[in-house]
VOPAGU-2260 file (C-alpha; in pm, 1 decimal, decimal comma):
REM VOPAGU-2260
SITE   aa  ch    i         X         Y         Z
SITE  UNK   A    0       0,0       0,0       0,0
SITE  UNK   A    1     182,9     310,4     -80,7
SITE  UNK   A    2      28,6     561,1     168,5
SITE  UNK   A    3     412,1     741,4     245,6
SITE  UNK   A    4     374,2    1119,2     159,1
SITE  UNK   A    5      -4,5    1124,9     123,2
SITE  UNK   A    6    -215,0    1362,1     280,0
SITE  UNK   A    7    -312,9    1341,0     653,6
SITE  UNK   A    8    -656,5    1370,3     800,1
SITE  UNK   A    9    -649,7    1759,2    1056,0
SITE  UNK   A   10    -959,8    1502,5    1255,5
SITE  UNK   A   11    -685,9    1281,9    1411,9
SITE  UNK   A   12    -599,2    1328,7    1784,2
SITE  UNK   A   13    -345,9    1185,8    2019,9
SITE  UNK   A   14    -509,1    1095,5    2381,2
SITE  UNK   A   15    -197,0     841,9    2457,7
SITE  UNK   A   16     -99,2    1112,6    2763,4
SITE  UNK   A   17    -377,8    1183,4    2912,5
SITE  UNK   A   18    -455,2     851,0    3067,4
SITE  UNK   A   19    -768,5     730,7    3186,2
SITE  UNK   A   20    -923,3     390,4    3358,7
SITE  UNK   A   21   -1225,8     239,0    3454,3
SITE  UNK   A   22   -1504,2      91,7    3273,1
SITE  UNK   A   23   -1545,1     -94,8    2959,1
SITE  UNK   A   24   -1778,7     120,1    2751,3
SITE  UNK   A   25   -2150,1     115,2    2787,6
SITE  UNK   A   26   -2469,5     160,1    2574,4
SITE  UNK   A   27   -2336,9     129,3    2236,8
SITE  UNK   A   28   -2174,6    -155,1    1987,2
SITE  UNK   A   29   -1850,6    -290,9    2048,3
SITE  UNK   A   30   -1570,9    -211,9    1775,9
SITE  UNK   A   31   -1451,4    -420,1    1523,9
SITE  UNK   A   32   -1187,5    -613,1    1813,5
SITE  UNK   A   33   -1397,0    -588,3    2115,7
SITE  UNK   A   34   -1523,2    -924,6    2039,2
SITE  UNK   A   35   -1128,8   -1051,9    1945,6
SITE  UNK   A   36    -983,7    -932,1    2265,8
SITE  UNK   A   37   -1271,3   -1026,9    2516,6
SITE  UNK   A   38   -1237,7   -1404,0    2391,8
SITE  UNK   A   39    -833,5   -1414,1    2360,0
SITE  UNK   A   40    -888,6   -1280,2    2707,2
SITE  UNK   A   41   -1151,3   -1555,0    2810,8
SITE  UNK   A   42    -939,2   -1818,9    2672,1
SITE  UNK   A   43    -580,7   -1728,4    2816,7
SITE  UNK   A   44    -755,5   -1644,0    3190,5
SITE  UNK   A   45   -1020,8   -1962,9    3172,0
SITE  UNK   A   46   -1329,7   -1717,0    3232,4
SITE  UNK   A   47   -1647,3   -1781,5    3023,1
SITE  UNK   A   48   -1614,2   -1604,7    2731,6
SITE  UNK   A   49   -1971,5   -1462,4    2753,4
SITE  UNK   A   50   -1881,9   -1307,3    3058,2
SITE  UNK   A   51   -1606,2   -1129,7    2948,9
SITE  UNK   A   52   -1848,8    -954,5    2665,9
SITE  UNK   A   53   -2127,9    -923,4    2974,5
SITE  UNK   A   54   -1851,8    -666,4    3080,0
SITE  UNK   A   55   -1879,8    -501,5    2802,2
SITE  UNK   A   56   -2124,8    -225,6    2956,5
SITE  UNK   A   57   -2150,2       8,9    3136,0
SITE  UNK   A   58   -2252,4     387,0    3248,6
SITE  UNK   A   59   -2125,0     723,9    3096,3
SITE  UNK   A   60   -1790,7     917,4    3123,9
SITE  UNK   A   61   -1739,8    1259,2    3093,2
SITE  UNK   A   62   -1520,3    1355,8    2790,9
SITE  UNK   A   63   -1204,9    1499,3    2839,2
SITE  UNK   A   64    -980,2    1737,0    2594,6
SITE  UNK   A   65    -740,3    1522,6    2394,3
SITE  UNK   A   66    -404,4    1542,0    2505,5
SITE  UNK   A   67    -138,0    1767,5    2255,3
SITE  UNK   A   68     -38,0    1564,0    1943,4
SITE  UNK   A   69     316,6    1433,6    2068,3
SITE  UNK   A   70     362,9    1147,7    1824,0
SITE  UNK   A   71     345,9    1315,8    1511,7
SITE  UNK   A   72     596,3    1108,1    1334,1
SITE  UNK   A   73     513,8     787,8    1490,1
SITE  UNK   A   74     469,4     564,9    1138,6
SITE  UNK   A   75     131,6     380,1    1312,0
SITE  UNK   A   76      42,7     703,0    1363,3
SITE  UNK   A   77      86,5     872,7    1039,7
SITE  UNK   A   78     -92,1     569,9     878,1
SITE  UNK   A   79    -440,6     615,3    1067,1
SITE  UNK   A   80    -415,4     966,4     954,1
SITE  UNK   A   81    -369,5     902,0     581,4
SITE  UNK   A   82    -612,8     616,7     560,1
SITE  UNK   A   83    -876,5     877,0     786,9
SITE  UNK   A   84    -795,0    1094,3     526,0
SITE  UNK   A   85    -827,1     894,2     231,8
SITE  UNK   A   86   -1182,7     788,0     365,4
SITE  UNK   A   87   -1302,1    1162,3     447,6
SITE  UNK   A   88   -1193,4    1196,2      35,1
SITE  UNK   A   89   -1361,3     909,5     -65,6
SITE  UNK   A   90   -1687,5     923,3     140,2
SITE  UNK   A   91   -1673,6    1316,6      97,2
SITE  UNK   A   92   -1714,1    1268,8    -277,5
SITE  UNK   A   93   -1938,6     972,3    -288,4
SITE  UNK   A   94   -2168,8    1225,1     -44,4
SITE  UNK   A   95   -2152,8    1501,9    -270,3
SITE  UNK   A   96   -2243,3    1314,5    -599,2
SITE  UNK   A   97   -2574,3    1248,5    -395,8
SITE  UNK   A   98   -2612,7    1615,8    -336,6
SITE  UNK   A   99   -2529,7    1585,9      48,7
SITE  UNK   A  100   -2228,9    1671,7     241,6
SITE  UNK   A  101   -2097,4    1433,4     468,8
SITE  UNK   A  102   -2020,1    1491,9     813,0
SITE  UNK   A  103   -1645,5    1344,9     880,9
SITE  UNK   A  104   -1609,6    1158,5    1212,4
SITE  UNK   A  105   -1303,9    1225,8    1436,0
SITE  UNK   A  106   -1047,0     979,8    1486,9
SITE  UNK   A  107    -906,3     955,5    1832,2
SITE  UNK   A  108    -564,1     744,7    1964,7
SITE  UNK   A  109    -532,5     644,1    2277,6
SITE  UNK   A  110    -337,1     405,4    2517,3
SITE  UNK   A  111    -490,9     167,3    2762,4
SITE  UNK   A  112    -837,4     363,8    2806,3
SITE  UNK   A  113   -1007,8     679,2    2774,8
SITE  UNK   A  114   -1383,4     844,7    2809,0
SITE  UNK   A  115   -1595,1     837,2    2525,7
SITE  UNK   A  116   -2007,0     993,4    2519,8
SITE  UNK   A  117   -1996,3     647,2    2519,2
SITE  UNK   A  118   -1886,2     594,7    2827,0
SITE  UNK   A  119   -1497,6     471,3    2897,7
SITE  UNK   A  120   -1356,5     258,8    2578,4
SITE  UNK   A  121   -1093,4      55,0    2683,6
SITE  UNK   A  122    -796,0    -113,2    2464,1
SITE  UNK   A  123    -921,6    -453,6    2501,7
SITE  UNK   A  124   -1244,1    -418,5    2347,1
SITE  UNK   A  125   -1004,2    -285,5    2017,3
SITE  UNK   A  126   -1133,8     -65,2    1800,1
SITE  UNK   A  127   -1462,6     104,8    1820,3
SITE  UNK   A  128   -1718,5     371,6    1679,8
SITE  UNK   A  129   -1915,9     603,3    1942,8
SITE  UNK   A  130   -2211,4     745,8    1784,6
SITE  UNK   A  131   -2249,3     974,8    2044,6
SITE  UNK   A  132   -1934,9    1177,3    1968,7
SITE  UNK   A  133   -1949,1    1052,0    1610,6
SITE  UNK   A  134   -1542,0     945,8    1687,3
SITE  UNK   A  135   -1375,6     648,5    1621,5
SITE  UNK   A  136   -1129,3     553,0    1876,4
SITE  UNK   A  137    -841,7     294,4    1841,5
SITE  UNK   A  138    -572,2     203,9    2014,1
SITE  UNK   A  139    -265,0     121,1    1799,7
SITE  UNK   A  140    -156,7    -175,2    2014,6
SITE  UNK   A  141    -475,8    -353,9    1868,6
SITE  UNK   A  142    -281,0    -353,5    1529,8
SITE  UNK   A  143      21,6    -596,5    1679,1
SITE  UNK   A  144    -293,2    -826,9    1799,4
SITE  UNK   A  145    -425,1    -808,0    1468,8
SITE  UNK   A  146     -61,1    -949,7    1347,8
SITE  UNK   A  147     117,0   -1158,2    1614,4
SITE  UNK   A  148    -208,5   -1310,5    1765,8
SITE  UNK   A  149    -465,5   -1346,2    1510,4
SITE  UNK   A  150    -248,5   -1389,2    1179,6
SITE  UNK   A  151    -320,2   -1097,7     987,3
SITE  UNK   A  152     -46,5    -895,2     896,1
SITE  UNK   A  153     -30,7    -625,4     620,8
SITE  UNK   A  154    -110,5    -227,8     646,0
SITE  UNK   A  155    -385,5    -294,1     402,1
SITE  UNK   A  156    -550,4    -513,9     649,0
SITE  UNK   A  157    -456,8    -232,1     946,7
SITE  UNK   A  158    -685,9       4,1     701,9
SITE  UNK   A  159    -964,8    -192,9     665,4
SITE  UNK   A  160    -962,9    -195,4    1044,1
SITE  UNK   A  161   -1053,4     181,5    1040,2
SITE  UNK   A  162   -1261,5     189,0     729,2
SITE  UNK   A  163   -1528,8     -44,8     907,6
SITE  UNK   A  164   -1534,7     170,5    1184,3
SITE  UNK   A  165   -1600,8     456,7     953,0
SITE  UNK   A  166   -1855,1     262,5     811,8
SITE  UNK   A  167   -2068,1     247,5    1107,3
SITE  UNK   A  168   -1982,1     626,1    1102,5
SITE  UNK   A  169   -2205,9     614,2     756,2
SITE  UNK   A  170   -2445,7     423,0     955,8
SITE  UNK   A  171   -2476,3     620,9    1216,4
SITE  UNK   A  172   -2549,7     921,5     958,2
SITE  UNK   A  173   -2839,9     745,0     787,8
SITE  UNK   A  174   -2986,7     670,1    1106,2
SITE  UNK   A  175   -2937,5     309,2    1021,8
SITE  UNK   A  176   -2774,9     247,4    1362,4
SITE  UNK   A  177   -3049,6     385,4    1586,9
SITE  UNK   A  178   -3305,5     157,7    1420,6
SITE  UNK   A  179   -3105,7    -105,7    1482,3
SITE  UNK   A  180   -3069,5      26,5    1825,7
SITE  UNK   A  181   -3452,4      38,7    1892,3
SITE  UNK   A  182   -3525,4    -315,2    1738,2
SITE  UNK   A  183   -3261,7    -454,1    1948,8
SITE  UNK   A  184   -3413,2    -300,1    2277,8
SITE  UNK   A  185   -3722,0    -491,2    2166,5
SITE  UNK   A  186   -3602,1    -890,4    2079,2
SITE  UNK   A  187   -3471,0   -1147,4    2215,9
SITE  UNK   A  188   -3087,7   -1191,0    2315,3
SITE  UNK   A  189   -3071,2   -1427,0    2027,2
SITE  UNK   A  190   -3283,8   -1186,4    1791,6
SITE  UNK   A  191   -3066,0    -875,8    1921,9
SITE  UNK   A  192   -2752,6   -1061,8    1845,0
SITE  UNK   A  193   -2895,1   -1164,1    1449,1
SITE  UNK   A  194   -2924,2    -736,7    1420,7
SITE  UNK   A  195   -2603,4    -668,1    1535,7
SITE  UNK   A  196   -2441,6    -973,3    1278,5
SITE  UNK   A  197   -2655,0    -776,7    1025,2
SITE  UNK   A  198   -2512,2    -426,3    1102,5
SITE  UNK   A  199   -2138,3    -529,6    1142,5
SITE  UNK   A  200   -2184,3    -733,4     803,9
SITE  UNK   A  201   -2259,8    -421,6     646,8
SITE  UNK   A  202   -2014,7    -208,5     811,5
SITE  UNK   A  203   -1764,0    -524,4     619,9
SITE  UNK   A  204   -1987,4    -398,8     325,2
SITE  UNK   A  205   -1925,0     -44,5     319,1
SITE  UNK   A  206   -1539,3     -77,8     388,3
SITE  UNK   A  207   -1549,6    -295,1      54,2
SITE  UNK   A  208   -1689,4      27,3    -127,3
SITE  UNK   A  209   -1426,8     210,3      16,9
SITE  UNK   A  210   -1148,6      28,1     -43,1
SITE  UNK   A  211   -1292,2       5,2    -454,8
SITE  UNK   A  212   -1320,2     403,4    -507,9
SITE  UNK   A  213    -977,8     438,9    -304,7
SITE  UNK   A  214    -851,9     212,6    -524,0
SITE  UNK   A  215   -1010,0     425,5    -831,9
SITE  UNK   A  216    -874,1     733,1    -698,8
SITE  UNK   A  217    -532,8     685,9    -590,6
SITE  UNK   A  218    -431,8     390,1    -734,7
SITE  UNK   A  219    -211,3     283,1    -406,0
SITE  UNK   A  220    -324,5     -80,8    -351,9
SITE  UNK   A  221     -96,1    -267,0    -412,2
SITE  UNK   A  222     -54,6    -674,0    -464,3
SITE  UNK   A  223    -170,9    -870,6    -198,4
SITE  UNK   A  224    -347,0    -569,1     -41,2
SITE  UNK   A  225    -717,8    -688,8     -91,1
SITE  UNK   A  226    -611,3   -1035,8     -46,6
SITE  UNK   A  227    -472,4    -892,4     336,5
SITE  UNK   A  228    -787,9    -775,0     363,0
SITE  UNK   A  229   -1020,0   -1048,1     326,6
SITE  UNK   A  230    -777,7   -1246,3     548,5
SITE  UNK   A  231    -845,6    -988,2     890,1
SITE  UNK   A  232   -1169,5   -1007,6     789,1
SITE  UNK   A  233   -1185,7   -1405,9     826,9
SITE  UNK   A  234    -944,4   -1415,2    1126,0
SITE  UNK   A  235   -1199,0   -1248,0    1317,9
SITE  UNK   A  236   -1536,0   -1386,6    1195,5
SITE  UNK   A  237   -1742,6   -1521,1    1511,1
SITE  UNK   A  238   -1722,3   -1869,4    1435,2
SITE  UNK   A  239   -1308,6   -1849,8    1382,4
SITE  UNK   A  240   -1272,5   -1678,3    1721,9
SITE  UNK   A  241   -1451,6   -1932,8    1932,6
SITE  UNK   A  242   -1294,6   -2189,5    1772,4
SITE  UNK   A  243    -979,4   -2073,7    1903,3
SITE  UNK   A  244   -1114,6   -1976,5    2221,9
SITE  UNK   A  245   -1300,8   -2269,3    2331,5
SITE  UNK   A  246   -1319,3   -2558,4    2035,6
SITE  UNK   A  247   -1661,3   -2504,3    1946,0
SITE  UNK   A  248   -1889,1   -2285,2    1800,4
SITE  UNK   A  249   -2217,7   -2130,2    1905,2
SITE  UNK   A  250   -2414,7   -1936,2    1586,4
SITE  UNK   A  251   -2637,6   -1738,3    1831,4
SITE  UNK   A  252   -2411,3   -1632,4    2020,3
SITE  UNK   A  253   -2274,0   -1449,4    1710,8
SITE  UNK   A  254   -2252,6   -1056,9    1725,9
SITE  UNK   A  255   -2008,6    -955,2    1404,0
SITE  UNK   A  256   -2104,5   -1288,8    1194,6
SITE  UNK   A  257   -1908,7   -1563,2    1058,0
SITE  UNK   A  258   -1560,5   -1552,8     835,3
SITE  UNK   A  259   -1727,4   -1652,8     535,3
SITE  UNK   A  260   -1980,3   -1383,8     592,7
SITE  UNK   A  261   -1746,3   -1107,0     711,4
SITE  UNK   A  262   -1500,3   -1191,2     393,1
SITE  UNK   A  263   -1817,4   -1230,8     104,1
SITE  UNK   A  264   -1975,0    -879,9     233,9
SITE  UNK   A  265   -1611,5    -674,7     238,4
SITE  UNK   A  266   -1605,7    -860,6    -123,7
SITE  UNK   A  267   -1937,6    -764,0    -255,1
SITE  UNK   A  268   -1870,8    -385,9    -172,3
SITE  UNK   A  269   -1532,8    -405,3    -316,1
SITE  UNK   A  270   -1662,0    -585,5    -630,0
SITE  UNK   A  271   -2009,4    -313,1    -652,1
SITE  UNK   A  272   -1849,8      -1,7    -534,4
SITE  UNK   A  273   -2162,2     136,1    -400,7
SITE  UNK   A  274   -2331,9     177,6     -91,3
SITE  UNK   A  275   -2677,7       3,6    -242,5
SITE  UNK   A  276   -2496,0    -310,3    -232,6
SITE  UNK   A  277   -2448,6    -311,5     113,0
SITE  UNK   A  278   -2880,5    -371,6     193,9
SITE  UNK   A  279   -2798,5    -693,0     493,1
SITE  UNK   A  280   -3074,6    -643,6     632,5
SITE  UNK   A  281   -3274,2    -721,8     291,6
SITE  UNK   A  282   -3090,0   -1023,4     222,1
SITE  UNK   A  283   -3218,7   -1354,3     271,3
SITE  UNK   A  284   -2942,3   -1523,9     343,7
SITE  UNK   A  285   -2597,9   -1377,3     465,4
């Protein structure tokens, strides 16, 4: 991916100084690794893996002023901020050609935890989007998870790490995520859980379309940058991670769906290049 001396996104900020603790966030989805860490975690301490994700709530935090960008030439760092900015271009334009403007989220780092209108986020749950602040927030240990632990190295795969996030960014602006919100509050766990496969699936879906008019614009992919890809994306389907976890696998307990799923839906996005493609919760079968 050749992302060195492209432009970087002004909606970045560095929290890793101004520390933080407490409570795993509350009230909203958990990011593209909360799942990944909370069973890694489950597995190396022996606690039930459901458990771990039952801490996964939790009440509000106040938000606090980022700390003063102090890493500005930290490579990890520089990369979020490219591929931020290389979404804000894409999604920016893709907005406009349907005579709307699109709202860019922020993109905040930060180290170990940090409050959210979400309530704390902490580094194990990995990345995440807050709808209430409309930020993403990532901590850039997550990425040497992504490649020691979970066998999916490449930068490519490192972006489509932040372009799903973004994606539930899009969700969030079509008001797709409070529906899902509301019908959630009003199922079944097993029901809820089905919606939430559904709205992760297309968050997979919408990082597809971004990754096909990046590709169109800049022409920076490189070979074996898709492929990268579709590999994160099926080293962290549902069914992969429990089988790691615990040996067996449990498709109710699903939340993000499985790697087939996660790996056709980034594919069909990539392949359509538009945002219609993306209708999971239309589809029949996933």
């Amino acid at each position: 991916m050749k992302w060195e001396g492209q432009r970087e996104s002004d909606n970045v900020e560095d929290a890793r100084g101004s520390g933080g603790g407490g409570l795993p966030i509350g009230g909203r989805h958990i990011g593209i690794g909360g799942i990944v860490i909370a069973l890694l975690a489950s597995w190396a301490l022996g606690i039930n893996p459901l458990t771990v994700l039952g801490l996964l709530s939790g009440g509000g935090a106040p938000v606090q002023a980022p700390a003063q960008d102090s890493h500005a030439q930290d490579p990890a760092y520089r990369f979020v901020k490219v591929v931020l900015a290389d979404t804000e271009d894409v999604w920016g334009a893709y907005f406009q050609r349907a005579g709307q403007q699109y709202p860019a989220p922020k993109l905040t780092v930060f180290r170990g935890s940090i409050p959210t209108a979400c309530g704390t986020g902490e580094a194990a749950m990995g990345p995440f989007y807050c709808p209430g602040d409309r930020k993403v927030y990532i901590d850039l240990g997550f990425y040497d998870v992504l490649r020691d632990r979970l066998g999916a190295p490449g930068e490519f795969a490192q972006a489509y790490v932040v372009a799903h996030e973004v994606g539930h960014h899009i969700q969030n602006l079509m008001g797709t995520t409070e529906k899902v919100d509301r019908a959630r509050g009003q199922e079944s766990e097993r029901e809820a859980n089905a919606m939430s496969v559904r709205l992760e699936l297309q968050a997979d879906c919408y990082a597809g379309v971004w990754a096909n008019l990046s590709q169109r614009s800049k022409g920076w992919l490189e070979q074996g940058d898709i492929e990268s890809a579709l590999n994160a994306a099926a080293q962290i389907g549902d069914d992969t991670l429990q089988k790691h976890s615990r040996g067996t696998v449990v498709p109710e307990s699903f939340t993000h769906g499985s790697s087939a799923q996660r790996v056709r839906w980034f594919k069909r996005g990539n392949a359509a290049g538009d945002l219609k493609a993306c209708d999971t919760f239309s589809a029949s079968a996933l």
